[in-house]
C-alpha positions in Angstrom: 103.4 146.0 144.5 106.9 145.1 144.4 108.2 141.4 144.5 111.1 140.0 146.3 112.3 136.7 144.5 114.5 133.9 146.9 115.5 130.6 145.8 112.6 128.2 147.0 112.2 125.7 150.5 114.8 128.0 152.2 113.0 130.0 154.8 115.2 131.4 157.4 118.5 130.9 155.5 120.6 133.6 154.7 121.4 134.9 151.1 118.7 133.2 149.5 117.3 136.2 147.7 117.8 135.8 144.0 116.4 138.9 142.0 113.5 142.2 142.8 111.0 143.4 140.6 109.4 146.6 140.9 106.0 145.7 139.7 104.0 142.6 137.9 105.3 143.8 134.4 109.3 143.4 136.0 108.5 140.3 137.6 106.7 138.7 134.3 109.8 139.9 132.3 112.6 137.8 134.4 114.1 135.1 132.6 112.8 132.5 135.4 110.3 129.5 135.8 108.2 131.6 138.4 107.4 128.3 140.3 110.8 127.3 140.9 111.4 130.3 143.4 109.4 131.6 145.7 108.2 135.0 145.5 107.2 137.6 148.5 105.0 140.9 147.7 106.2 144.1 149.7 106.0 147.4 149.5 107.5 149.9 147.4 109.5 151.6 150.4 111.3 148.5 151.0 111.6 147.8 147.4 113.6 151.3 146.8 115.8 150.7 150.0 116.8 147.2 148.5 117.5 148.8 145.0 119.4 152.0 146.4 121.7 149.5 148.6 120.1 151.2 151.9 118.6 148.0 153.1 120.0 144.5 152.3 117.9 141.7 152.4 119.0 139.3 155.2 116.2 135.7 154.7 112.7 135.1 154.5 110.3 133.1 156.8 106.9 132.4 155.3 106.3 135.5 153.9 108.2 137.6 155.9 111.7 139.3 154.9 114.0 140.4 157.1 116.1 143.2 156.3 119.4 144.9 157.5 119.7 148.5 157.4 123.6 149.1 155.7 126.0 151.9 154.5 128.0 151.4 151.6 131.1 153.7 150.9 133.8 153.4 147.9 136.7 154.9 149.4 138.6 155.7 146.1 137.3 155.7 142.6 138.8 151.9 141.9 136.8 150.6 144.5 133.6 152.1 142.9 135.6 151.3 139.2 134.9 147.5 140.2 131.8 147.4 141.0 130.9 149.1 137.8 133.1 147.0 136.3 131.4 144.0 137.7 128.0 145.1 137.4 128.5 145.8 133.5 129.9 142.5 132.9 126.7 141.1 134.6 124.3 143.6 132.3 126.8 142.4 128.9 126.2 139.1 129.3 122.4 139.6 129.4 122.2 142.0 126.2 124.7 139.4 124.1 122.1 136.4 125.2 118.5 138.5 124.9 118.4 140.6 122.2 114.6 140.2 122.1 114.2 140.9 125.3 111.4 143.7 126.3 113.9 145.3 128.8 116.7 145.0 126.6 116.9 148.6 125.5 116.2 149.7 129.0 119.6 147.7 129.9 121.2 148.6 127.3 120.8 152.5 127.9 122.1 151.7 131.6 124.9 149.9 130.8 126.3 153.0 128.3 125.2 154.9 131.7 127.1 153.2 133.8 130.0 153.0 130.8 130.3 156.5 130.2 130.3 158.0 133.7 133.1 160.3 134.6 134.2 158.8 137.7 137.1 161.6 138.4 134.1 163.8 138.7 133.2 162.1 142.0 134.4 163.2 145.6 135.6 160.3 147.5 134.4 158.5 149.3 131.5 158.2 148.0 129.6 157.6 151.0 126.3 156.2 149.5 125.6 153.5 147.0 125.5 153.7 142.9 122.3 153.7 142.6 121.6 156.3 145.7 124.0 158.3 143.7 122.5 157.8 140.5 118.6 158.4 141.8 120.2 161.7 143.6 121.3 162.9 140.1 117.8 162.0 138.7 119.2 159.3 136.5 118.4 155.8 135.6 119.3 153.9 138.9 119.0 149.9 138.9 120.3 147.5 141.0 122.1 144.0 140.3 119.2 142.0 141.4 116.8 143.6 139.3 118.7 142.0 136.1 115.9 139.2 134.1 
């Protein structure tokens, strides 16, 4: 079962959702107070659609998410440079802060992934997501959200 985690007492607001978990062991592993948020089972289909940037995950209502089917394209390689960019900054400042962390060598082998690939080798645009790309290739593929 796969968990969808949104900042608590906001049911049918936009934005709210704050991190994913694939399974209990991800979930357990977040560097959060569990009860402060509130947390929605859901399948693994929507789980992988949310972590490959197919899907984007619009509100809750109860228990109910709504999702928004999307595209994502980087049009050159300094658009996709960014978010890399970006995204390792986020996964940097969680290895220099939790160096005991379960997951840490499991981030820490994604961010080198992310580090050392060759973006010239790349057609643009790349007319799917990072992490589509990366699952495509049959390589480590994670998504922001799923960050403890």
């Amino acid at each position: 079962m796969a968990y969808f985690i949104f900042v608590k007492n906001l049911d049918n607001v936009e934005n709210t959702i704050y991190r994913i978990a694939e399974n209990q062991s991800d979930l357990n592993n977040l560097n959060i107070n569990q009860n402060n948020y509130k947390i929605i089972s859901d399948t693994q289909e929507n789980f992988n659609a949310v972590k490959l940037q197919n899907k984007f995950v619009q509100k809750y209502n109860n228990d109910i998410i709504t999702y928004i089917n999307i595209d994502i394209s980087y049009f050159n390689k300094n658009n996709l440079f960014q978010y890399i960019l970006n995204f390792s900054k986020q996964i940097k400042e969680f290895l220099n802060n939790n160096s005991n962390h379960p997951l840490f060598n499991h981030w820490n082998d994604y961010y080198n992934q992310l580090n050392n690939l060759n973006l010239d080798s790349i057609t643009y645009p790349l007319n799917k997501s990072l992490e589509q790309y990366f699952n495509d290739s049959g390589q480590l593929s994670l998504n922001p959200l799923q960050l403890p």
